[in-house]
N, C-alpha and C positions, 0 to 999 in steps of 0.2 A: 710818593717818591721819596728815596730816602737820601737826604742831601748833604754834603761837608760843606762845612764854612770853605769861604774862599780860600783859594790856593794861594799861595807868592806871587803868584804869576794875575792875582785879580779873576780867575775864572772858576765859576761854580758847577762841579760835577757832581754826576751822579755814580755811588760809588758800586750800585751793582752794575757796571759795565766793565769795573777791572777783575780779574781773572775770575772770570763770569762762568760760573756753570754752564754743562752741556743744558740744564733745563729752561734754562734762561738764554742761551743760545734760542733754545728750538721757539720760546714762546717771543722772541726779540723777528726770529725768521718769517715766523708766522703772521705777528702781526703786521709786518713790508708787505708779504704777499699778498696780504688782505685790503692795499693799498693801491693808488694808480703805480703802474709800473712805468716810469720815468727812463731818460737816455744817459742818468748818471754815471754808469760804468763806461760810455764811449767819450762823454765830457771830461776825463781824467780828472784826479786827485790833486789836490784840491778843485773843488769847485770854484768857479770867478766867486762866486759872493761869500767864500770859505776863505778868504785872502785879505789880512788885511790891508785897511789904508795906508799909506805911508805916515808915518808923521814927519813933523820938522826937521828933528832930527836927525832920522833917517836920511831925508833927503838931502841934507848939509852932508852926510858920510859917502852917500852915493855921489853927492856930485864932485865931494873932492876925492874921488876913486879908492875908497876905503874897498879893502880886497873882499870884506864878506858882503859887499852889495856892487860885483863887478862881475858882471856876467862872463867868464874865463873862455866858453868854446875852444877847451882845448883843440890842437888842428890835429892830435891823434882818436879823434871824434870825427863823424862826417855829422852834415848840418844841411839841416832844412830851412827853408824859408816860408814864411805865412805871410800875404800883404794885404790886408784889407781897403783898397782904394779909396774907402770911402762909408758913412753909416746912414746909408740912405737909402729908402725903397718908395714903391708909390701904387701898392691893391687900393683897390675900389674902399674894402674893408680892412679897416684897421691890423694887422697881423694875420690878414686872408683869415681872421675869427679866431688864431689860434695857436698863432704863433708867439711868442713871449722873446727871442732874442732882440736884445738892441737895434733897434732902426728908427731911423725919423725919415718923416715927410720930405721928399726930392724936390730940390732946388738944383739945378742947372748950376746956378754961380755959387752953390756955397758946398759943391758936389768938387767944382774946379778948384775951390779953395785947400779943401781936404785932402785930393790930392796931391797938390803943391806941398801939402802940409808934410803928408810922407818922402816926398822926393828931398827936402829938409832934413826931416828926422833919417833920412838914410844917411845925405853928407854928413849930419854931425855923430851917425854911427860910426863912418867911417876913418872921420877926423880923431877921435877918442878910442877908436880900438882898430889902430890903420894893420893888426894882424891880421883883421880880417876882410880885408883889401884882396880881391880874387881868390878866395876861398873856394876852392869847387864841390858847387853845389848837387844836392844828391833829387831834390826836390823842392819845387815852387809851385803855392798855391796860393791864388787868388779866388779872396773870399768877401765875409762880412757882408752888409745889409743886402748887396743886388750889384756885386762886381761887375756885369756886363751891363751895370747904367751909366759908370764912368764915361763923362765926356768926351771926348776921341783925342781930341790934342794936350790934353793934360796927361790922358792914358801914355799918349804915343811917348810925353818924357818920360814917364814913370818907366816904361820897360827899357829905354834908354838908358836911365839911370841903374837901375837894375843889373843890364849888361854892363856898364860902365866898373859897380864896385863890386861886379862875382863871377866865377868860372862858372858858366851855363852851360858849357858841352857835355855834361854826362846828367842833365837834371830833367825830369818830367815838368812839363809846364801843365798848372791845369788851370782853368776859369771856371767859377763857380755864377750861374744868373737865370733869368726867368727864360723859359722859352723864346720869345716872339722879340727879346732884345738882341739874339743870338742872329738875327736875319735883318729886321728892321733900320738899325743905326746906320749909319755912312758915316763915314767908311767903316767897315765891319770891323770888331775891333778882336777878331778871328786873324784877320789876315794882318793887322797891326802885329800881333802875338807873332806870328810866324816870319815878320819883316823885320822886328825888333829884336828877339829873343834870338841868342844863337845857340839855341834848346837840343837836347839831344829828341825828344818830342812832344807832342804837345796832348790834351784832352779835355773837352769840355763837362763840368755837370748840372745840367739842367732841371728846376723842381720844376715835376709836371703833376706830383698829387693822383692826380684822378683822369680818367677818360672819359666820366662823365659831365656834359656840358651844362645838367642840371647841378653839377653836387661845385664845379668851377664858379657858376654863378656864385652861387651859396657863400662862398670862399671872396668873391672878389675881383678875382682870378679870371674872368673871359678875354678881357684886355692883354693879359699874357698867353695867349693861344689854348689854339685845342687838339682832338687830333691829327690836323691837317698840318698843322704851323709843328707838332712835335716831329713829325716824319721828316718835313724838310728841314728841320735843324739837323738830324742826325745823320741825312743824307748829303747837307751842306760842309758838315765837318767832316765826314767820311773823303769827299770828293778833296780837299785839302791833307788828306793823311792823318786826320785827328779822330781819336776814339773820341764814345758817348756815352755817358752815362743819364742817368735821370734817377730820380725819387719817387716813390709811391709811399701813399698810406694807405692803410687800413686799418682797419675797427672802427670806421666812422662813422656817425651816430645812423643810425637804422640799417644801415649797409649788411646786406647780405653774403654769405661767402660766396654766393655764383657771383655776385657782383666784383668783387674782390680779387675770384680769379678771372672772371674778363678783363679787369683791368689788367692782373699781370701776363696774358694771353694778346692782349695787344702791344703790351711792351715788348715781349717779344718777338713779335712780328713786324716790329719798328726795325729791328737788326741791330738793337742797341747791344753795345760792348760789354756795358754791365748796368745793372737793375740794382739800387736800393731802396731796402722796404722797410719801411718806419711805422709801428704801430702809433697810431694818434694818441699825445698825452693831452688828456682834456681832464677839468674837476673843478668843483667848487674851490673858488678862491683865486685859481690864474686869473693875472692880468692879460686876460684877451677875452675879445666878446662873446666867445659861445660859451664861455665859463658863466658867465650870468643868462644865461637860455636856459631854462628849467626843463622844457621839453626835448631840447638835444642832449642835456645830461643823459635825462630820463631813456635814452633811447640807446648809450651807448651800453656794448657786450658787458659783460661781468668779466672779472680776470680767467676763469678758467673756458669760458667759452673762444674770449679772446687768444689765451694761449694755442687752445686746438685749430681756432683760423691761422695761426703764424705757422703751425706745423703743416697743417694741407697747402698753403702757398708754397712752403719751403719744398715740399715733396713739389710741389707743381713747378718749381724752377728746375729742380735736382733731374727732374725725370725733361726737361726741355733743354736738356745739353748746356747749363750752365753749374758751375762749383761756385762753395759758397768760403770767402775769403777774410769774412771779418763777420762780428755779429748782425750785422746788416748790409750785408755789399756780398752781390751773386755776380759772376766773370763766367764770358763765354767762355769753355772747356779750353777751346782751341787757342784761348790765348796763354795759357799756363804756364808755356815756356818761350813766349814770347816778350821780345823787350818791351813792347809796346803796353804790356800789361799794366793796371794800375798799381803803382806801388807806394806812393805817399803815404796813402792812410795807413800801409802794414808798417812801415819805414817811422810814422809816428808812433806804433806800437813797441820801439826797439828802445828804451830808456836806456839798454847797456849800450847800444852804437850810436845814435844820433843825438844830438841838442837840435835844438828849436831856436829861430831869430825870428821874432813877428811885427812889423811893421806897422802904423794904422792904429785906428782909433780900434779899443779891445785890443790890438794887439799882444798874443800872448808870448814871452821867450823863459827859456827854460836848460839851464846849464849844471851841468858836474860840476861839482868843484871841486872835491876830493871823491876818487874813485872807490865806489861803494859805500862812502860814508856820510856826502853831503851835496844837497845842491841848491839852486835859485830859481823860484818861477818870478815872474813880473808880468804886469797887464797892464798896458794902457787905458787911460782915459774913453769911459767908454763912448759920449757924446763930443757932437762935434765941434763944440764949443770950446769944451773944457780941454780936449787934443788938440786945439789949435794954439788954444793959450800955452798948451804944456810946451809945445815944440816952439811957440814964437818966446819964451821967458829964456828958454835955454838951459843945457844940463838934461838931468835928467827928466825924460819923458812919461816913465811910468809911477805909476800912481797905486798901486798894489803889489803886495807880494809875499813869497812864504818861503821859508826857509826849510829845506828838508834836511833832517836829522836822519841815524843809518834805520832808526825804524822804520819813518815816514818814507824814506827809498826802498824800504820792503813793499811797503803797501801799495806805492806807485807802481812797481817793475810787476807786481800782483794783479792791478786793477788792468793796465795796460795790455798786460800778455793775454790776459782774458777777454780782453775787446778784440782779439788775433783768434780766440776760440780753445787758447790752450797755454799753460804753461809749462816750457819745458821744464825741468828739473835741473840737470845739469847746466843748464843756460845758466838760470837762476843763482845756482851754487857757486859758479865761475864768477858772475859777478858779484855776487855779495858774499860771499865765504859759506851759507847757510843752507836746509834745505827748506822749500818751503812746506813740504809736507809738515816738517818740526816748526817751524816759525806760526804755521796755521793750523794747529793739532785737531784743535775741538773746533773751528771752524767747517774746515775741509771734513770732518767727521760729520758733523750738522747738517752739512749740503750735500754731503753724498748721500745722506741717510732718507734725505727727501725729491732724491733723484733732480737732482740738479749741478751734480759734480757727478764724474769718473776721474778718481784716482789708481794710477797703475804706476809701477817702477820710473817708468820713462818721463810721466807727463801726469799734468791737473786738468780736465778737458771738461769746458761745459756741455750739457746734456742740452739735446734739443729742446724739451721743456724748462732747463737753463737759463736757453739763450733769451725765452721771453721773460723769464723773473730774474734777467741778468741786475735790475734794478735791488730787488730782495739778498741778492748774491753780494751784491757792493758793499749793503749794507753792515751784511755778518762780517761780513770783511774787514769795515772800517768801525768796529765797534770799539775797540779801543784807544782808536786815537779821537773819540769824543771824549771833548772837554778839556784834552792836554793841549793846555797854550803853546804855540810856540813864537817866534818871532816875540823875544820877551822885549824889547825894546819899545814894537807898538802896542803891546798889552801892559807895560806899566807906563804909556808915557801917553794913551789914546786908547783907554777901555771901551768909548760908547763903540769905536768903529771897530772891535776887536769882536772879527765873527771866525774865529782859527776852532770855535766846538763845530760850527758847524761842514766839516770835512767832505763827506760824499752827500 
């Protein structure tokens, strides 16, 4: 590897990644695709662990309202909300074998705690940027470890408080939780949602993984329902006016593709609103337990077998009267021009219209600041310790962050449009002055050459075999903002926690 001495900025790159030949292009593409394919393009740009930590000083600028660590939300933006109630779950097996997002072990009182914690963190949102005091919201989602295990009467203030500091009439509400919490709890906290919220409407999305009761064991997973408990969730929410969604995987280790399509053959025939389908990232090295199982390695697909199961699912939804809306979210036909349709996650995909406010432990927010040229991501704390401390010390709450430059808002408004399935052009040009065909020459060239991009006049559109090497696709994409520091403040002042190379 051929290396420069450190930069100014304290960071050691590698200098074949700047204006990198198409040959190095192709053998950089190559190598990704020869990798697990990861959900990096739908986690947007940066990555949580591509963010650095605050340092001191930072946090002394942020807290006495220094304008470049002040999240702006312009109100000529519309603005979504994200609240994580809480960072807690409770499978049988540790991350159901496989999952690697933040979650701890469920406590009851320190589940109430956390929520409290947010209802907090919203007053002193509000107290410190009272502009955005009834701000009308376009969408609110609740998420994070197992949203529908929140406690019932800490819930019931949170959406309390929620209505109290935002215009809800024109915003989709959604809950994000396991099956069998969705029916179980008393009071439901379904109809809390629909008591509290004065939502233009609501929707639930349920992980249900699998339909088989052998591969749910395996997982953890029987305690959160099976077939029987998925149907009556869907039909629970339906009977209140709320759509459903759920999650599937596949390529799971020995899993066959009849297998694969019974499962999405029954999802179907659940009358769910919409189906997402998540190929399993499993491999040596995740922190989750089937990553140390040598024989569930040994058993999952290769990438290109893998690719062609995503393609025959996809065709199996296409041909069962649903459209496919983002790189993994399939919507019944019939709701296309209805309000009721999902639209948060496209609405996330709009970097030129929306900002992001996120609440809660992880919580992520993310603001313009100068149109086209700069803006601010932040994340909270992601345990619920360290979030509890941050919101009881006061000031500010988050604890990561990255500053985008007008490049790094290329690469964003790039990575984003493409989690939509398409970049338009002119969208693009309008918001940033540039085209992206010019901005990604030898890129966009690389990817379409390996049939993974359509480039035309109008639009940048991933290919169906794309959309499974969307991981590979990020990559080419973000090759040259490896190793440019930014946020020079935490990289000269807090090198160890300075991981701004590691981008997508």
């Amino acid at each position: 590897m051929l290396l420069q001495p450190e930069s100014s900025s304290g960071v050691v790159f590698d200098t074949r990644f700047f204006n990198t030949p198409s040959q190095e292009l192709t053998k950089l593409l190559q190598h990704r695709m020869s990798k697990p394919q990861r959900h990096r393009l739908l986690h947007g740009f940066p990555l949580a662990a591509a963010m650095p930590f605050a340092s001191d000083d930072v946090r002394k600028l942020s807290d006495a309202n220094d304008e470049c660590f002040a999240l702006r939300h312009h109100p000529d933006r519309e603005l979504l909300v994200g609240v994580l109630p809480h960072s807690f779950c409770n499978p049988k097996i540790a991350g159901c074998g496989f999952c690697t997002f933040p979650h701890e072990d469920f406590s009851s009182l320190k589940a109430s705690a956390v929520v409290n914690g947010v209802i907090r963190e919203i007053d002193a949102r509000m107290a410190s940027a009272p502009h955005l005091r009834q701000r009308s919201i376009a969408g609110l989602y609740f998420g994070g470890g197992t949203a529908n295990l929140s406690p019932a009467i800490p819930f019931r203030n949170l959406c309390r408080k929620l209505n109290e500091a935002f215009d809800l009439s024109d915003a989709e509400v959604t809950m994000e939780g396991v099956p069998a919490y969705f029916l179980n709890r008393k009071p439901l906290l379904l109809d809390i949602l629909s008591e509290e919220l004065a939502a233009r409407c609501f929707r639930i999305s349920m992980g249900v993984q699998t339909f088989s009761q052998t591969r749910l064991e395996q997982m953890g997973r029987l305690a959160f329902g099976g077939p029987e408990v998925f149907a009556d969730v869907v039909e629970n929410a339906h009977a209140r006016g709320m759509t459903a969604s759920a999650d599937l995987l596949f390529n799971l280790p020995g899993q066959s593709l009849s297998e694969m399509k019974d499962d999405v053959s029954q999802a179907v025939n659940l009358g769910l609103d919409q189906i997402c389908l998540y190929h399993l990232v499993l491999f040596r090295g995740m922190a989750a337990p089937w990553a140390r199982n040598a024989k569930l390695l040994a058993s999952l697909p290769d990438n290109e077998t893998s690719a062609q199961n995503w393609e025959a699912l996809r065709e199996q939804l296409l041909a069962q009267g649903y459209r496919q809306t983002t790189l993994t979210n399939f919507e019944r036909c019939d709701l296309q021009h209805n309000p009721r349709r999902y639209q948060y996650e496209l609405m996330s995909f709009q970097p030129d219209r929306f900002d992001v406010l996120g609440f809660g432990p992880s919580g992520i927010s993310c603001s313009e600041q100068t149109p086209g040229s700069s803006a601010l991501k932040t994340m909270n704390p992601e345990s619920a310790v360290e979030y509890l401390q941050a919101v009881q010390r006061g000031g500010t709450v988050w604890n990561r962050y990255y500053e985008f430059s007008s490049s790094d808002l290329k690469l964003l408004h790039t990575t984003r449009q493409l989690s939509a399935l398409q970049i338009n052009r002119r969208r693009y040009q309008n918001a940033l002055g540039s085209d992206v065909v010019h901005d990604y020459a030898q890129e966009l060239e690389t990817l379409a050459r390996h049939r993974l991009l359509n480039v035309t006049d109008a639009a940048v559109s991933l290919t169906t075999r794309g959309m499974f090497y969307a991981d590979s696709v990020a990559a080419v994409l973000a090759h040259r903002q490896l190793g440019r520091g930014r946020n020079k403040l935490a990289s000269q002042r807090v090198h160890a926690n300075d991981n701004s190379g590691g981008h997508m």
